[in-house]
Each structure stands twice: as C-alpha cells, then as structure tokens.
C-alpha positions as CSV (number, residue, x, y, z in Angstrom):
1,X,106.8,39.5,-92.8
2,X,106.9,39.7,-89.2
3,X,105.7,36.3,-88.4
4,X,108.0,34.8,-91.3
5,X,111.2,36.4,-89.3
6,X,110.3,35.2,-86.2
7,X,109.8,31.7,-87.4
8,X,112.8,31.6,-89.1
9,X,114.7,32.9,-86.1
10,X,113.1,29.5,-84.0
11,X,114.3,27.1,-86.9
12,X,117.7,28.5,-86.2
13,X,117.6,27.5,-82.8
14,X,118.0,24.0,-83.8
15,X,120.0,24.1,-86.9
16,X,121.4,26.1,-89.2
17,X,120.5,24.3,-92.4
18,X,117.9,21.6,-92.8
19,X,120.4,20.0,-95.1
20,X,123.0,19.7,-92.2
21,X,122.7,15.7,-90.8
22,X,120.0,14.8,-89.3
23,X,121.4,14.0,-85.9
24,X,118.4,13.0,-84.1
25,X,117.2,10.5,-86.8
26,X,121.1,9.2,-86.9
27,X,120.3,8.7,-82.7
28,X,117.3,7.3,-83.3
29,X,118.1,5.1,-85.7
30,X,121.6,3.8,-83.2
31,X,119.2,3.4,-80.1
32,X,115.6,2.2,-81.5
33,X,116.6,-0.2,-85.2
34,X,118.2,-3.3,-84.8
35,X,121.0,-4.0,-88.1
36,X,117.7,-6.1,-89.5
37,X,115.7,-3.1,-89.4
38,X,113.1,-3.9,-86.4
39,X,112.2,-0.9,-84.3
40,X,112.3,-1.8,-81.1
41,X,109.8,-0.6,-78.3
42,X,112.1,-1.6,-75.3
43,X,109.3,0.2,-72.2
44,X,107.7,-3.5,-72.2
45,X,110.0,-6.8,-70.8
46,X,108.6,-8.1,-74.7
47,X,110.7,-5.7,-76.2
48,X,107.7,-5.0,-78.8
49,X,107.7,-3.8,-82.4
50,X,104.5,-2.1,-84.0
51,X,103.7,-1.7,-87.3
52,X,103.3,1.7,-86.5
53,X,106.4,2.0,-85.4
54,X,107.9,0.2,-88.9
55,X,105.9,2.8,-90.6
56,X,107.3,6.6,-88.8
57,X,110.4,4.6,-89.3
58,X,110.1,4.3,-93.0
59,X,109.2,7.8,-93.4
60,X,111.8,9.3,-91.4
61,X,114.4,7.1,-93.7
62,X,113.0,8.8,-96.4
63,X,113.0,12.7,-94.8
64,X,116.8,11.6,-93.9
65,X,117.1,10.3,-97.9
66,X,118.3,7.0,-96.1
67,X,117.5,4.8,-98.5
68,X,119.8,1.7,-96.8
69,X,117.8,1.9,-93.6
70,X,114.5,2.2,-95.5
71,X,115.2,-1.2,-97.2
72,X,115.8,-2.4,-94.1
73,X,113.1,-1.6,-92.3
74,X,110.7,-2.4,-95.5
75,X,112.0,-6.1,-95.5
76,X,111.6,-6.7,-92.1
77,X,108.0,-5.3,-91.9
78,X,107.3,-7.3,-94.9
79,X,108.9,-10.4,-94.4
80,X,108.2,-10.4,-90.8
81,X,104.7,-8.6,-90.3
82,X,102.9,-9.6,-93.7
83,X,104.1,-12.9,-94.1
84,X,106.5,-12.0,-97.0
85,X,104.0,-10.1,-99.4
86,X,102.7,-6.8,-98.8
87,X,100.7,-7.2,-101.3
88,X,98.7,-10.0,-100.3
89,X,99.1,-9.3,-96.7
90,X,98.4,-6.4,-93.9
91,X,100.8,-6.0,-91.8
92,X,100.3,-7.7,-88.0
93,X,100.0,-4.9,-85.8
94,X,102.5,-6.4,-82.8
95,X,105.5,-8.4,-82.7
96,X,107.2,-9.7,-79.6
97,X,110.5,-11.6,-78.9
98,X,109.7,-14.6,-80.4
99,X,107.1,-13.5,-83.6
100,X,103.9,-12.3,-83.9
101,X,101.9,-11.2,-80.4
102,X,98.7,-10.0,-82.7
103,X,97.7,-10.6,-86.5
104,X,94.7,-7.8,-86.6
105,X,96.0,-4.9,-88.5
106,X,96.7,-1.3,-87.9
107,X,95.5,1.3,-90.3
108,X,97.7,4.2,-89.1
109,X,100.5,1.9,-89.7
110,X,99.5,0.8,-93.1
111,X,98.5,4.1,-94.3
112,X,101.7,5.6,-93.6
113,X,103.3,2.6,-94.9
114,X,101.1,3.1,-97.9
115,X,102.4,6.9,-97.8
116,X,106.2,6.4,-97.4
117,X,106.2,3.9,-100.3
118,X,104.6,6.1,-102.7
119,X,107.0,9.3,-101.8
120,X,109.8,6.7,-101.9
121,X,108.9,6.1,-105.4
122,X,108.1,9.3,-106.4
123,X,111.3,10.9,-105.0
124,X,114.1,7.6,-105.4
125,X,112.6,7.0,-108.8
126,X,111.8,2.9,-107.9
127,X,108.8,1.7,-109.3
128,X,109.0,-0.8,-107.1
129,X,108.0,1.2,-104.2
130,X,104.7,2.9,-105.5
131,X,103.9,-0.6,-107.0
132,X,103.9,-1.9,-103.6
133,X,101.9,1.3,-102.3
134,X,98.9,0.8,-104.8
135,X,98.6,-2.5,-103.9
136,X,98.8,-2.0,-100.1
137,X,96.4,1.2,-100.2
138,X,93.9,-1.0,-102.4
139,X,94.4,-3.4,-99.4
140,X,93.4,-0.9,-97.3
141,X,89.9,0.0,-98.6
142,X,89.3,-3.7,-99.2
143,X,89.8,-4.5,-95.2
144,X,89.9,-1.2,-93.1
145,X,87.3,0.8,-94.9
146,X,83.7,0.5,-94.5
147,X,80.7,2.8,-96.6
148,X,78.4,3.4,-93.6
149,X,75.0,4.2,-94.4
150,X,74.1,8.0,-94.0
151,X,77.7,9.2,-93.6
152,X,79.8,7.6,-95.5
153,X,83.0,6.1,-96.5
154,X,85.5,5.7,-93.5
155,X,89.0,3.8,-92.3
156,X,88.6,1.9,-89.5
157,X,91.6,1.7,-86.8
158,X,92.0,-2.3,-88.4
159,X,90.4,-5.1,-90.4
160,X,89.1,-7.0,-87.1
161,X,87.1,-6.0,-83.9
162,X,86.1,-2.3,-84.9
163,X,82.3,-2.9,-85.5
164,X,80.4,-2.7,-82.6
165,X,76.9,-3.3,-83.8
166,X,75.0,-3.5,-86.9
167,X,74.8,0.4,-86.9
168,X,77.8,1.6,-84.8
169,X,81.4,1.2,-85.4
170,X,84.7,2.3,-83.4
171,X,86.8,4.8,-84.6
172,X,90.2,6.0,-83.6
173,X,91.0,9.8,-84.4
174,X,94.6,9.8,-84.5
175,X,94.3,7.2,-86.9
176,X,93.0,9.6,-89.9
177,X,95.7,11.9,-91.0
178,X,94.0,14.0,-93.9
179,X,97.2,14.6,-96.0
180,X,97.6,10.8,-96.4
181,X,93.9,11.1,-97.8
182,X,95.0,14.1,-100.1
183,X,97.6,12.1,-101.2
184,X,95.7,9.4,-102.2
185,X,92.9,11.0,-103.7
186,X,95.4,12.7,-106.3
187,X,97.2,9.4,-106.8
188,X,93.9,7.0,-106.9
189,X,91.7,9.3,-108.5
190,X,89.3,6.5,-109.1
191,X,88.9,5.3,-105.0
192,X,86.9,6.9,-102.2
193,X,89.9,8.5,-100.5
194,X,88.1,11.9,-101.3
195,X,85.2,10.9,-99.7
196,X,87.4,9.4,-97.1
197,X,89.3,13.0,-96.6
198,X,85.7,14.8,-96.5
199,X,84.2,12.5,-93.8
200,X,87.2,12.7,-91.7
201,X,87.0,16.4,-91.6
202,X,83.4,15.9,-90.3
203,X,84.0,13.3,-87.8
204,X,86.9,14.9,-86.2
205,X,84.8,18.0,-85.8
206,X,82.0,15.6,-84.7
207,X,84.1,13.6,-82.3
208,X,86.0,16.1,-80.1
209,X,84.3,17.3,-76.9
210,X,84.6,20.9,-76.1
211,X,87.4,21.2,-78.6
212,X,89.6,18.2,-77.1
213,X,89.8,14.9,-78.9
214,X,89.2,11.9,-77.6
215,X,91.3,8.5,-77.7
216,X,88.1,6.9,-79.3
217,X,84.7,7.4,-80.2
218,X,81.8,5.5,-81.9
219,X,80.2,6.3,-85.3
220,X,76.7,5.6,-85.7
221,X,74.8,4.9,-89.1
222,X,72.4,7.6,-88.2
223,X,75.1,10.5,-88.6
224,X,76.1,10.5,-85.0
225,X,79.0,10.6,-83.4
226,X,79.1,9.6,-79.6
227,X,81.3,9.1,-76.6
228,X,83.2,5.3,-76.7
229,X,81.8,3.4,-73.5
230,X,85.4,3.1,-72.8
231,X,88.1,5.3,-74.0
232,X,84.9,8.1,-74.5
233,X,86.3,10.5,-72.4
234,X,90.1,10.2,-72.2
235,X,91.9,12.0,-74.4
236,X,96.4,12.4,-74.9
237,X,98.7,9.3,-75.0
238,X,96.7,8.3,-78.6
239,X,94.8,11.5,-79.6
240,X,98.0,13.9,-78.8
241,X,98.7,13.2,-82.7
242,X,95.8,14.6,-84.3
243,X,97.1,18.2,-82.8
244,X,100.8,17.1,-84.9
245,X,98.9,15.8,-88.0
246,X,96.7,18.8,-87.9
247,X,99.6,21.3,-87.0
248,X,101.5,19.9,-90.1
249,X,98.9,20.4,-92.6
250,X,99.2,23.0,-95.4
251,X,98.5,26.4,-95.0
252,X,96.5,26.3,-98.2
253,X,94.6,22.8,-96.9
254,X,90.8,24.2,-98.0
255,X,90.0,22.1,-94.0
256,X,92.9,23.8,-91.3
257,X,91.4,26.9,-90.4
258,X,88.2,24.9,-89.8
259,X,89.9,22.2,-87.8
260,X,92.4,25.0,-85.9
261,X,89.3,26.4,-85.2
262,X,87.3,23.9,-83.6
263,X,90.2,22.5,-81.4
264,X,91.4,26.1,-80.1
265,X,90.2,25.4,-76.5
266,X,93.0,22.5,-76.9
267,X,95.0,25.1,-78.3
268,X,93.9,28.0,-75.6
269,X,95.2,24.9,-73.0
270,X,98.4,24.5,-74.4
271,X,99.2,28.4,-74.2
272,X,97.9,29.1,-70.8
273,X,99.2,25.6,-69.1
274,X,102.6,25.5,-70.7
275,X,102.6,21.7,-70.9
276,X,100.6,18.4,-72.3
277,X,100.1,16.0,-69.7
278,X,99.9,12.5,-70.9
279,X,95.9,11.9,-70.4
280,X,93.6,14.4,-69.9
281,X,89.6,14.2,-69.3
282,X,87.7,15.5,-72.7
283,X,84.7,16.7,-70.8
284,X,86.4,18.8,-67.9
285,X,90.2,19.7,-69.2
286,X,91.4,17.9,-65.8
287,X,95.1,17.0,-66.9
288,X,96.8,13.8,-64.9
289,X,100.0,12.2,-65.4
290,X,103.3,12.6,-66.6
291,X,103.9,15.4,-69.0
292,X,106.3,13.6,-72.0
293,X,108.5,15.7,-73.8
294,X,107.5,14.2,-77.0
295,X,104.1,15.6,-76.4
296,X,105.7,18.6,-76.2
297,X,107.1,18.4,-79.7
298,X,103.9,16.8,-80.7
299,X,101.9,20.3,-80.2
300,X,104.9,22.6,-81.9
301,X,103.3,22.7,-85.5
302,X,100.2,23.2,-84.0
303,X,101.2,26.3,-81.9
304,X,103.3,27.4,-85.3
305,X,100.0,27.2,-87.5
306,X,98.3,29.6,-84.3
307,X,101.1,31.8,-85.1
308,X,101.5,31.4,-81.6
309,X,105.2,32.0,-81.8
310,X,106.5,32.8,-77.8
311,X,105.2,29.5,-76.6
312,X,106.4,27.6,-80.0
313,X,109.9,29.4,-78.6
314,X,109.8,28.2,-75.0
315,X,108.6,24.3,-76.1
316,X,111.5,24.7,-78.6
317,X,113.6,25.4,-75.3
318,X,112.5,22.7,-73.3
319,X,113.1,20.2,-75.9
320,X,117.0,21.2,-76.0
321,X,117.6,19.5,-72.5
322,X,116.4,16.3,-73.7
323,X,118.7,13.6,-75.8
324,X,118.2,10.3,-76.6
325,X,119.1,7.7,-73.9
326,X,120.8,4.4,-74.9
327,X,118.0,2.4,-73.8
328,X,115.0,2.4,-76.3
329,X,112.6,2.7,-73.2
330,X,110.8,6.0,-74.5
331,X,110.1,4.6,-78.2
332,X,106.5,7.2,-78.3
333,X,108.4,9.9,-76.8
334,X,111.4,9.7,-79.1
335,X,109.2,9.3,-82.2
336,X,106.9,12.0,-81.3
337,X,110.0,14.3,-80.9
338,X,111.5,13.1,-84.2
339,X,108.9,14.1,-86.1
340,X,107.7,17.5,-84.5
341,X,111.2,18.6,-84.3
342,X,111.7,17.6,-87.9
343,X,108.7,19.0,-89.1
344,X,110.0,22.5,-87.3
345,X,113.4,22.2,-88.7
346,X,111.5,22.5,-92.5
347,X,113.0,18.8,-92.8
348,X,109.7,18.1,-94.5
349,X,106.4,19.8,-95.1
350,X,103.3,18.6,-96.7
351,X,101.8,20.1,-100.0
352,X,98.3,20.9,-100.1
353,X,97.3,18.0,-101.9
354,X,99.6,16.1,-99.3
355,X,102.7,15.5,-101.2
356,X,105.8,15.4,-99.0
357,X,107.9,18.2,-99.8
358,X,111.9,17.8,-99.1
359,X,114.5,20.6,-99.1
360,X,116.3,20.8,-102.5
C-alpha cells in the first residue's frame, strides 16, 4: 500500500490527470513532424528521418488518441519508405533531404510499426489498420526472422547484412521488445512469435556481460552467445532501451523478475551513480560521455519496477528543467523522454500479454 502511495505521489509531480493534454507530445509533435508527417532528425546537416523514428511517432499519435497525425505520419512512412505498399514493402530504414540514404530495413521500426497499427485498429475500430499490421508482421518473419539451428527462431536487426557466417548471425538487443512478441503471439497464434518471445528472454540473459547489455552481439548455431568484434563491448546510446522496454513490461510478465534480475548490476549503477552516461564499457562499468537526459527518462520504469522510488523521484526532478528546444537537434533525447515520461504519467501501460492499455 505503501509503494502504491508513493508512486502515485511521483505521477502527480508531472500531472494531475493522465487525461489532461499531452503537452510534451503537442511539443514534440510542433518541433520534430513536418505538416506531411516526416520526423525529422535535425543533429545531422541531412536532416534524417528513420523508420524508427516514423514508428515511436505512430505510437505516441495513438497514446495521444491523435488520429490526424497518425495518418499523417502512416502515409508518409508508406508512401515514402515502402514505396507506397506496406504490404509488399519494408520500410527503408533512412531517408535524407532528397529520398532514400538506405533501402535495408529496420526491425525495431517495423515491429513497432507492426504494433501501433494493430492497437490503432483494435482501439479506433479501422480494419484498415490491423489489415495492414498482419501483412507487415507476416513481412517481418518472411525477411527479418531466421530459425537457427539449436536455438531457435529469432528477428534480426534487418533483412540485409545481419548474417555473419554460415553459423553466426548479429543481433541487436534493443531491437527485441518482448511485449511486441506477446502481442503477436496472442494475435498470430499460428506464427513463431512465441518462440520468438521465449528465445529473446534467453538471449538477452545470454548476451549481457556482468548484467550490462551490450549494443550488439553475435549468435552462434551452437547455443552461444558472444561478444560482437565491434560493438561487443560498448553498451548505452543503442542498448539504453532494453532497460525502458524491460522497465515497462507487466508486472505479471511470467519473464520480469528474471530479466530485473539479471540486469540489477545495471540497476545497482543507476542508484549509486545517479546518472546514465551515454556509452559505457560492458566488461568494466567505466562510463564516458555525455549523460542525456533522455537516458535519464529511459531508466524511470526500470527504477519504478525495482521499487526503487527515491531515485525514480530525483530523475523525475531532473527531467523538470528540461523542455523542448525549437530546433529538432536532440530527436533520441526527446523521444526517449517522451516515452519514459509518458509511460510514468500512466499515459499507457502494457498488458501482460502486451496489449497497450489507455486510460478510460
């Protein structure tokens, strides 16, 4: 009962009511969307867009019940990233200024794409929508999944350039959020994504180093995971979202006191440091670089699911002094703050079988 009050007492620190206006989505929305419904990544001289991008924005349309934006931002990620047919098409992971920078896919991006559409539908009543999310998640196991012998079914981080050798393939752990998998394995009964959920649980356990997760690691077909010969032991600007995915899980997911478990030296960091820099080694905890608000917000539902409620207080103080500029040069930072923030604020939550749940 305890623990209940004092959360409560937190959400209050931002808002009153999660049905109040959104405000940070509303400055989002003015500073990062252009009218055609492009986000726009303006740290780069490119002024980049990401599918990934085009898919937090959908489902922060839909957390805001923004349906006008959501169409939007759906038409210009299909017409402009898939060639006009989501169906037919993955999305091209980078745009620039003047089109398309890179055609290999994204399978964060698409499965949050995937995600959005099918709560769109579910919750707006448009067939539309979960039509187009059955097709794209089919899409997904048809280009970004692979069965790899002795392990398993698995999504790779995109259709082109993630298998290293005939037995060893590179895998990206932020890209595997297991409540998109729940989701799918309720609404595609009939598909791997259970499989898919179970073997991510393993290879998240499998890939972090002393409780830290890396930016990348390699799967091997002999049940192995191991360092990535590049990225093996860096961990934060990619991996600092499978602490948020993880933090927003259900407190009845059968896998988060597993998964809190394993990554409480992470957690253990977090509480005695005060901060999250922006890369930190995975073998010695070393922490360099800038420490990003965003990452901040990031790490909020994972301190709330340690019941760790002083420190959730103090980020929560922190993240008051920061607004949005009117430049869209922190697009990462901003996003990451929109969504822990939101999470927080009980503007969504995510069922056990990973249903997005809205307030009434």
């Amino acid at each position: 009962m305890k623990i209940l009050l004092t959360i409560a007492l937190i959400l209050v620190s931002f808002c009153l009511h999660a049905r109040e206006p959104w405000t940070d989505w509303e400055q989002f929305k003015r500073v990062y969307i252009s009218p055609e419904g492009r986000v726009i990544d303006g740290s780069t001289e490119q002024l980049i867009t990401t599918s990934e991008g085009q898919s937090y924005a959908l489902l922060c349309a839909l957390i805001a019940n923004d349906k006008a934006t959501f169409d939007r931002v759906l038409n210009w990620t299909e017409t402009n990233l898939a060639h006009g047919d989501l169906t037919a098409q993955l999305p091209a992971w980078q745009w620039g200024i003047y089109g398309i920078l890179d055609e290999n896919s994204a399978s964060d991006a698409d499965l949050w794409i995937a995600y959005a559409l099918a709560e769109a539908g579910r919750l707006w009543g448009e067939y539309r929508y979960q039509s187009l999310s059955y097709f794209l998640a089919q899409r997904i196991l048809n280009e970004e999944a692979v069965n790899i012998p002795n392990y398993g079914w698995m999504i790779l981080p995109g259709k082109k350039g993630f298998q290293l050798t005939e037995h060893s393939w590179r895998l990206n752990p932020s890209y595997l959020p297991v409540q998109i998998f729940r989701r799918f394995a309720v609404l595609y009964p009939h598909s791997p994504w259970q499989d898919i959920t179970q073997n991510t649980v393993k290879f998240l356990k499998q890939s972090m180093q002393q409780g830290f997760s890396p930016e990348w690691a390699t799967l091997t077909d002999n049940n192995q995971v191991i360092p990535d010969i590049k990225d093996g032991k860096i961990g934060g600007y990619n991996a600092i979202r499978v602490y948020l995915w993880l933090g927003m899980l259900s407190d009845a997911e059968t896998y988060k006191v597993e998964l809190m478990t394993a990554f409480s030296p992470m957690l253990k960091v977090v509480q005695t440091d005060g901060f999250v820099s922006e890369q930190y080694d995975t073998k010695t905890n070393a922490q360099v670089g800038d420490k990003p608000l965003g990452f901040t917000a990031a790490v909020l539902p994972f301190l709330i699911s340690a019941n760790d409620l002083t420190r959730a207080n103090v980020f929560v103080e922190k993240l008051k002094t920061r607004e949005f500029s009117d430049k869209p040069t922190h697009y990462y930072d901003s996003i990451l703050m929109l969504m822990g923030k939101g999470w927080l604020e009980k503007r969504y939550q995510f069922d056990k079988a990973g249903m997005l749940i809205l307030p009434q």
